[in-house]
C-alpha positions as CSV (number, residue, x, y, z in Angstrom):
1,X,14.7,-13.4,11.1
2,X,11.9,-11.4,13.3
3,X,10.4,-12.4,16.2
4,X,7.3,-10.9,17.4
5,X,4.2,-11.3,19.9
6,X,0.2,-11.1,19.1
7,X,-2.4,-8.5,19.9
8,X,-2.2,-6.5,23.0
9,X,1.0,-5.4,25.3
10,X,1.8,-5.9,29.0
11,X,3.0,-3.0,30.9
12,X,3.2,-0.7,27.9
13,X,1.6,2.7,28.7
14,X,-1.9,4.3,26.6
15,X,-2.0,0.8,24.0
16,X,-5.2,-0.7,25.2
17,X,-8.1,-0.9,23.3
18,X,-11.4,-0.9,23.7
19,X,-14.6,-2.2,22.1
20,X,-18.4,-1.9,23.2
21,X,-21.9,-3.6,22.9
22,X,-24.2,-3.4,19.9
23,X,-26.7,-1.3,21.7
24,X,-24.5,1.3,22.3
25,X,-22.7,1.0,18.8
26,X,-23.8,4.3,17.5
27,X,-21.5,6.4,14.7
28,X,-20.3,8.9,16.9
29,X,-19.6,5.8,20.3
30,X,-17.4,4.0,17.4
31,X,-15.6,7.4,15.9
32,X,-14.5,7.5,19.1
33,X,-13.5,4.1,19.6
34,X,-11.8,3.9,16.4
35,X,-10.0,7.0,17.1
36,X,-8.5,5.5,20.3
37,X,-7.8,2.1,19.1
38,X,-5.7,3.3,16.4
39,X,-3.9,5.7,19.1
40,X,-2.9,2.7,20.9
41,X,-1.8,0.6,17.6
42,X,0.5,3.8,17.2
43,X,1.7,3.2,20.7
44,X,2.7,-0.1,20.2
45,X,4.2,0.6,17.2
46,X,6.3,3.2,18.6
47,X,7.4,0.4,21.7
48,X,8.2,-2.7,18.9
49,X,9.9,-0.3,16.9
50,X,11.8,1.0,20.0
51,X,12.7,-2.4,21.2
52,X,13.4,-4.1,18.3
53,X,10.3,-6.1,17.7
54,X,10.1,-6.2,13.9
55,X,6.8,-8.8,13.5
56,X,3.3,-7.8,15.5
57,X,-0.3,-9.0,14.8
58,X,-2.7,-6.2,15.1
59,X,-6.2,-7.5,17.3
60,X,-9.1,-8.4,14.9
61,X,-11.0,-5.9,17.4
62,X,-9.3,-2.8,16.3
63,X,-12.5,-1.5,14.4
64,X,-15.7,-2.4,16.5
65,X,-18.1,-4.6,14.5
66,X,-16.1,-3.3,10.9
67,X,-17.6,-6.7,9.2
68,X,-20.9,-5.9,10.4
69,X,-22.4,-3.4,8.5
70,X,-25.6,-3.0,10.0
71,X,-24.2,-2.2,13.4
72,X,-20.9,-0.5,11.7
73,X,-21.7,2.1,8.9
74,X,-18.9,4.0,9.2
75,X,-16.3,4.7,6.4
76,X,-13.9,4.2,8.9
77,X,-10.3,4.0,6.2
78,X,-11.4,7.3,4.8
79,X,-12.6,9.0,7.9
80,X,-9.1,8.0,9.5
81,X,-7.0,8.0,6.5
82,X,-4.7,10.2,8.4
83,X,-4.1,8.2,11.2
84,X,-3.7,5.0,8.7
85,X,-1.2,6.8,7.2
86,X,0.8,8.0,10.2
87,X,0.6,4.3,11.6
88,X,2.1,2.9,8.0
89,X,4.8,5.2,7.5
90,X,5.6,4.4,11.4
91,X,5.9,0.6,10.4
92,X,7.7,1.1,7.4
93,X,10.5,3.1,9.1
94,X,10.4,0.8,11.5
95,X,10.8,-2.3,8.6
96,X,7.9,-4.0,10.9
97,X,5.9,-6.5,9.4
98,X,2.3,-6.9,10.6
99,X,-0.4,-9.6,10.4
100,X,-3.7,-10.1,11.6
101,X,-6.1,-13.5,12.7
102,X,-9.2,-13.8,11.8
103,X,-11.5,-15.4,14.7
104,X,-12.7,-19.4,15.3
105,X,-15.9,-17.9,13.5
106,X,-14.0,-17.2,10.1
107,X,-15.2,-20.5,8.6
108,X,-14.9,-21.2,4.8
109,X,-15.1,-24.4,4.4
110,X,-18.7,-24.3,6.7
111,X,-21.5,-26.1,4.7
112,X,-23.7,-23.3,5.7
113,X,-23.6,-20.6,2.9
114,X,-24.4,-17.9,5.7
115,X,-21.4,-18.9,8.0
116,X,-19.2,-18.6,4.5
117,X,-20.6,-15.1,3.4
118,X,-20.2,-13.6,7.0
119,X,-16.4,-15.1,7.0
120,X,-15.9,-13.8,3.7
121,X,-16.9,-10.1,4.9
122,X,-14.8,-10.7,8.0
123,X,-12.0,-10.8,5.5
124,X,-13.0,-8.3,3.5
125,X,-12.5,-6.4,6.9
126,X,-9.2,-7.5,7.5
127,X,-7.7,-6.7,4.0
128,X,-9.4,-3.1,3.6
129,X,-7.7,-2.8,7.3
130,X,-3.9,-3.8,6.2
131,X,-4.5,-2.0,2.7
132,X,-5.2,1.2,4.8
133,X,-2.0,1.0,6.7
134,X,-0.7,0.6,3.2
135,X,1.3,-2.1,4.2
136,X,2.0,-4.8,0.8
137,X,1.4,-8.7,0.5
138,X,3.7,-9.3,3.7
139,X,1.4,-8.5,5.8
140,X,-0.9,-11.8,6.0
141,X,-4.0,-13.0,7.3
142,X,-3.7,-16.1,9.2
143,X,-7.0,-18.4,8.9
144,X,-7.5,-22.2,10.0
145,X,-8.9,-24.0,8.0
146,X,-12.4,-24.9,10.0
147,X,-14.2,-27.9,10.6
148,X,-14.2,-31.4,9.6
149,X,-18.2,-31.7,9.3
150,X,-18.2,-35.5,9.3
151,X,-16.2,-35.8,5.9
152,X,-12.9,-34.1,5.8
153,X,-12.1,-34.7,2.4
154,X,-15.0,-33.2,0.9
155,X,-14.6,-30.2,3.7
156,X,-11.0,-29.6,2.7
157,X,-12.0,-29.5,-1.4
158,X,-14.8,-27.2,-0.1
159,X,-12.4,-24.7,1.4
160,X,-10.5,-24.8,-2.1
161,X,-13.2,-24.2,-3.7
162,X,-14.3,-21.0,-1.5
163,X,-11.0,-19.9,-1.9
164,X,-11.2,-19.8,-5.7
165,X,-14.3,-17.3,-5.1
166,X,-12.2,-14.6,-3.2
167,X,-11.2,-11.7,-4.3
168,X,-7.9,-11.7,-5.3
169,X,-6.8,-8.6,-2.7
170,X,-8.0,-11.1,-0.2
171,X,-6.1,-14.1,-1.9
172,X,-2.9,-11.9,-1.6
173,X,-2.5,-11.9,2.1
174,X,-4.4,-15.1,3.4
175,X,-1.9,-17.8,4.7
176,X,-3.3,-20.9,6.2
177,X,-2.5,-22.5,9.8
178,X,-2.2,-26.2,11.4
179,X,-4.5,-26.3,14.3
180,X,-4.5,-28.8,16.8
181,X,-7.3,-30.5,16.6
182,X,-8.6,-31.1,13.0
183,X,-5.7,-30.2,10.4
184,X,-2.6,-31.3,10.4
185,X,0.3,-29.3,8.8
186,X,1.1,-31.9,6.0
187,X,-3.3,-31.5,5.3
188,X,-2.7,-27.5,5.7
189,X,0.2,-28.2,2.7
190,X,-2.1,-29.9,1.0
191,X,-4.3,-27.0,1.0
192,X,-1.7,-24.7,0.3
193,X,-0.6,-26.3,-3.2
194,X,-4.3,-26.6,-4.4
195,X,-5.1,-22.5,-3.5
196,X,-1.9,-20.7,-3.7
197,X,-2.0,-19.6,0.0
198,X,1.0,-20.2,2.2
199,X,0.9,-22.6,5.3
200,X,1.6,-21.6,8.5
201,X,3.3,-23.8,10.6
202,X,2.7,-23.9,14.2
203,X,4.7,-26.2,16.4
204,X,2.6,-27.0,19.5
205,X,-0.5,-27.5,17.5
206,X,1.5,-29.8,15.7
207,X,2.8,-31.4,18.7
208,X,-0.7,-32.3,19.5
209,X,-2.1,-32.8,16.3
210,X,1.1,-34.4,14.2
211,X,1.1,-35.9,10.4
212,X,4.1,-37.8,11.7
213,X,5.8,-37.9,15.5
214,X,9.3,-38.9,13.5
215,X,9.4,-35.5,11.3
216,X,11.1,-32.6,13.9
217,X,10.0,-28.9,13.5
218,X,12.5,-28.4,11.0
219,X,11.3,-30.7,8.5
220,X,7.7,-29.4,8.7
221,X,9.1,-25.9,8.4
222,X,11.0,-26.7,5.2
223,X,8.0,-28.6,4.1
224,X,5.8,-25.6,4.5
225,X,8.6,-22.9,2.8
226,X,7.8,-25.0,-0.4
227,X,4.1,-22.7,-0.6
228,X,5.9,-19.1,-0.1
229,X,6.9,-16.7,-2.6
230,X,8.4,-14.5,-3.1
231,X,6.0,-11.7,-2.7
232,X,4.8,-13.1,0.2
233,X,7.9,-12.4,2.6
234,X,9.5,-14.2,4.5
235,X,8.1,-17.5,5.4
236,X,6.5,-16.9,8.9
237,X,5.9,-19.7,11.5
238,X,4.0,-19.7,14.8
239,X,6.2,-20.8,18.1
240,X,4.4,-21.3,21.5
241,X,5.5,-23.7,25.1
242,X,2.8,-25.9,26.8
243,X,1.4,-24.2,30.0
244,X,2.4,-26.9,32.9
245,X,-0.4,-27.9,34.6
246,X,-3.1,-26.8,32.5
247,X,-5.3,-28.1,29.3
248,X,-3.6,-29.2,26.2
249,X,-2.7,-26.8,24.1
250,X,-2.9,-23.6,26.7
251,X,0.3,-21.4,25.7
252,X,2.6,-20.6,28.6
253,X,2.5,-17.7,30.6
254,X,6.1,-16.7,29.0
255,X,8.7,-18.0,26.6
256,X,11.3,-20.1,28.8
257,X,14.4,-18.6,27.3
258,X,15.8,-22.9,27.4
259,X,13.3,-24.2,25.4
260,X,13.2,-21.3,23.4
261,X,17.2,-21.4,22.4
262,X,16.4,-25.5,21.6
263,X,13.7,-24.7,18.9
264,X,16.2,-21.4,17.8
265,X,19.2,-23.4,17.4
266,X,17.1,-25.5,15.1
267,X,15.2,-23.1,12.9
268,X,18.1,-19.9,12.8
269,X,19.2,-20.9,10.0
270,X,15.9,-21.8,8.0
271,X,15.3,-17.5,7.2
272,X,11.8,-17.7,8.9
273,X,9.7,-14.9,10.8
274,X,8.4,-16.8,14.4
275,X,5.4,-15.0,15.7
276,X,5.6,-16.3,19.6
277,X,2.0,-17.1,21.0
278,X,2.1,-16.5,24.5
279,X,0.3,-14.5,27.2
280,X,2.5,-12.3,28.6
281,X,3.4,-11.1,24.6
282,X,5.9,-8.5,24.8
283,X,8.0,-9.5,27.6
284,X,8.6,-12.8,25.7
285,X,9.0,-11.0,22.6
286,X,11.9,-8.4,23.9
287,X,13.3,-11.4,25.9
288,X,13.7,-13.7,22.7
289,X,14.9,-10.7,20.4
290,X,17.6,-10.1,23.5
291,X,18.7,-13.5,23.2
292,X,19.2,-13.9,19.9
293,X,20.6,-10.4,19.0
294,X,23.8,-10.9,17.4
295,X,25.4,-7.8,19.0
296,X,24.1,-7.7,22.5
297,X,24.7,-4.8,24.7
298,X,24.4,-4.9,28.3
299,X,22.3,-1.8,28.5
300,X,19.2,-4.0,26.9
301,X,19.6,-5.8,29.8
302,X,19.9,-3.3,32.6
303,X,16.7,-1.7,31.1
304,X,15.3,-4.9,31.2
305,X,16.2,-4.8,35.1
306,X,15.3,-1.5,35.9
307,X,11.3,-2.6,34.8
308,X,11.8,-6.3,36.4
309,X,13.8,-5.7,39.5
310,X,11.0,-4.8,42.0
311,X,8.8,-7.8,40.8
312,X,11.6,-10.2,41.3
313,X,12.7,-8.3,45.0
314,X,9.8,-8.9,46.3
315,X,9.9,-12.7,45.8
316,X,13.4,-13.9,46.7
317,X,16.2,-11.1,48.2
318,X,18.8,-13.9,46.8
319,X,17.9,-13.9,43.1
320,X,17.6,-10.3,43.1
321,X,21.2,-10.1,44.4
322,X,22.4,-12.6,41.6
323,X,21.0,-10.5,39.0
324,X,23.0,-7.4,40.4
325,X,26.2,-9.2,40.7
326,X,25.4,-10.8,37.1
327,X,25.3,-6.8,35.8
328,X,28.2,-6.0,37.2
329,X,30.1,-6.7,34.4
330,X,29.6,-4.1,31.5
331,X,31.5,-6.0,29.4
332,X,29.6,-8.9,29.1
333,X,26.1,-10.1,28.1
334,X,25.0,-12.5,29.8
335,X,21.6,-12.6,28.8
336,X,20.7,-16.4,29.1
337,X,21.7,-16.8,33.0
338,X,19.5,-12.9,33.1
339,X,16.7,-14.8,32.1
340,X,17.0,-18.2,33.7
341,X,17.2,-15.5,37.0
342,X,14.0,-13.7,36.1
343,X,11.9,-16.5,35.4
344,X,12.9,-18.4,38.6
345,X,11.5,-15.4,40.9
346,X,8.2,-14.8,38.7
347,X,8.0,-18.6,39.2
348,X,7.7,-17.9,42.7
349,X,4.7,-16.2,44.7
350,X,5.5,-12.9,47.1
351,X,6.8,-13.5,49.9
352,X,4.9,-11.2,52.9
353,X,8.0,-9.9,54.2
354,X,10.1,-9.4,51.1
355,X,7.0,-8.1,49.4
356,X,6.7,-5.2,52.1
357,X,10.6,-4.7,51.1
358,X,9.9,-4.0,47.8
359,X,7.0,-2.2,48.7
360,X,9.4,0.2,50.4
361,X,11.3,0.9,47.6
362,X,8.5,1.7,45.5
363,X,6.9,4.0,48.3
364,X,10.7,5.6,48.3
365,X,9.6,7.2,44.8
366,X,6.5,9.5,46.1
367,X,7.3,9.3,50.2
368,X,8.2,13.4,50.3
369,X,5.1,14.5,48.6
370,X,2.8,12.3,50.1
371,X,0.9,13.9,52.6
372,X,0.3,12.7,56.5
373,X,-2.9,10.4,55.6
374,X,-1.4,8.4,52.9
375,X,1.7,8.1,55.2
376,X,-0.2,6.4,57.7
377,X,-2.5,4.5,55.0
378,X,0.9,2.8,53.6
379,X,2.4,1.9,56.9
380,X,-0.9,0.4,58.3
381,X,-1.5,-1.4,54.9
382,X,2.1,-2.6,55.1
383,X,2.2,-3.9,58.4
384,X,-0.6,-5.6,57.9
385,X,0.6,-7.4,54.2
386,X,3.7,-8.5,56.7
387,X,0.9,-10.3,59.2
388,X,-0.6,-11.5,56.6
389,X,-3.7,-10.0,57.7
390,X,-4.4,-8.1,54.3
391,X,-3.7,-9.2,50.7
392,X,-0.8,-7.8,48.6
393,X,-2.9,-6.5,46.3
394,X,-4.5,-4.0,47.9
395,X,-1.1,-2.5,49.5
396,X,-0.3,-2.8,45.3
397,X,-3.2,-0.7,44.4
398,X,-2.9,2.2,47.2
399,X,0.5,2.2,45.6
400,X,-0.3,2.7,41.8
401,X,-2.7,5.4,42.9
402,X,0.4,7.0,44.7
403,X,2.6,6.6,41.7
404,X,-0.2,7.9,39.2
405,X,-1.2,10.6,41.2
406,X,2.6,11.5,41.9
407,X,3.5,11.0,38.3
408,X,6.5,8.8,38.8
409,X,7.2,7.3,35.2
410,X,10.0,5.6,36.2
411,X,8.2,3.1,38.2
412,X,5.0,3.5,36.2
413,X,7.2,1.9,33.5
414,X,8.2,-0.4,35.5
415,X,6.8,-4.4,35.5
416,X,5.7,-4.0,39.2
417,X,2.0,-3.5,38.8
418,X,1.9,-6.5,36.1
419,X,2.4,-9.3,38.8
């Protein structure tokens, strides 16, 4: 089993990306663009492979208007075929496995023979972009199936019918996903046995949108292994948590290790990849990996600690004790209680005064070389977080300039900027 996280990272150094407008879309703008995006995929190979995270979706952003041609003329897989290269032979040592999404504008089963031509070059995109990276029919692109149009029998034989059209390249990675409002998973299986593509099962849109309350996530996922081959992998799923509080549907802000070893206790056994959908990604991606590791060392977990401890110090003094007396043992791995800890204090807000604390303890890194100004700038600004007469944030921001300008990796590494 691998467990893996979407898109972008959190608190992972040089792996954003970055995209611009049409007008200023010109060959030499998107070069450089490309040239950077693919940088930062490197990056966050390098991190997943370094922390264990064997299953990553790349952004469908990546290349800058790559399914437009009119704004996008660039030969961009030759032009980088280098850097393609470097990043495949990356995630094959690594024995990563990556994916991509396609967009809500992907549409194949649209009625509208423009909407199906511009998704069918948007998959073009997408394949050219994981056949680049020479990666093999694994790697899959994950694709709803679109929209009911009034008739949802005749718009689900109309996607089977698109997807007889496709090239077969594109037929060899495209997998097909239960959404939450239109498809269920047993329609998605449906699908599945009339094209050939694999379903996708994803848990919370099924929770919303079910085939049938009774049937648990187990069944659904054997169900859904009955449309994978062999040279499609292992059968991958999609796992996401409601966000309390918030519209149906919105995935959490991270994976609460409980529910988490609920659903895993369930599914270990079933020899499936789980991509989580989350927004804090990584985090929620090392965390899981941590707690299901086999051979746990205590080390993951103190490194853990050394990026989370300043985040959780400066929202309860008492939780941040418990973690240290939790680490005392090296023997043990006590990685569930570790978690339970850290999502308890990101639960909370910052307190002024313990904030300030922390705040300290940061400054410690950078106090000898700053010079008499930024001194007084820090003890001013943190006087006034404790009175509550200035926001956090801006205390937080004087201090990442510090630490930047300072050169401070340690805590530049750290989580402490993130919250």
């Amino acid at each position: 089993m691998s467990i893996g996280y979407p898109c972008i990272t959190v608190g992972v150094n040089d792996t954003k990306q970055k995209t611009c407008r049409k007008a200023s879309a010109t060959e030499e703008h998107l070069s450089t663009l490309i040239e950077h995006n693919l940088n930062a995929l490197k990056n966050i190979v390098q991190f997943n492979g370094e922390h264990k995270i064997k299953l990553f979706r790349i952004s469908s952003d990546i290349i800058p208007f790559a399914s437009d041609k009119e704004v996008n003329t660039l030969d961009w897989s030759t032009q980088f075929s280098e850097q393609f290269e470097e990043i495949g032979k990356l995630i094959k040592q690594y024995g990563m496995r990556v994916s991509m999404h396609p967009g809500q504008y992907t549409v194949l089963n649209s009625p509208d023979e423009g909407v199906v031509e511009r998704a069918i070059a948007d998959l073009e995109y997408h394949t050219l972009f994981l056949d680049s990276l020479g990666t093999d029919a694994s790697s899959k692109l994950i694709l709803h199936v679109g929209g009911v149009y009034g008739d949802k029998e005749t718009a689900m034989n109309r996607f089977v019918e698109v997807y007889q059209t496709l090239d077969e390249r594109i037929k060899n990675r495209l997998v097909v996903e239960n959404d939450d409002r239109s498809y269920t998973i047993k329609e998605v299986i449906w699908i599945s046995e009339q094209t050939g593509a694999p379903a996708v099962y994803d848990n919370l849109h099924n929770a919303i949108n079910p085939s049938d309350p009774e049937k648990d996530d187990a069944y659904w996922i054997k169900k859904a292994k009955t449309t994978w081959n062999k040279k499609d992998g292992r059968q991958k799923t999609h796992y996401s948590q409601q966000q309390i509080n918030n519209r149906t549907g919105s995935h959490s802000k991270t994976i609460h290790i409980d529910e988490f070893v609920v659903y895993y206790d369930q599914v270990k056994d079933l020899d499936i990849d789980i991509m989580l959908e989350v927004k804090d990604k990584n985090l929620s991606a090392v965390k899981c990996v941590l707690a299901t590791a086999d051979n746990g060392n205590i080390k993951d977990l103190e490194q853990e600690w050394s990026r989370y401890k300043y985040v959780v110090l400066e929202r309860s003094q008492e939780i941040y004790q418990s973690i240290r007396e939790l680490l005392k043992d090296k023997s043990s791995y006590p990685v569930i209680p570790f978690y339970r800890l850290i999502e308890a204090a990101i639960d909370l807000e910052p307190i002024p005064k313990s904030a300030v604390n922390a705040s300290s303890h940061v400054w410690g890194y950078v106090k000898k070389q700053a010079t008499d100004n930024e001194k007084d700038k820090f003890k001013r600004l943190s006087s006034a977080v404790e009175s509550e007469e200035e926001p956090l944030k801006k205390l937080k921001s004087f201090l990442k300039q510090m630490i930047k300008k300072y050169d401070q990796q340690y805590v530049s590494d750290s989580l402490y900027f993130e919250f």
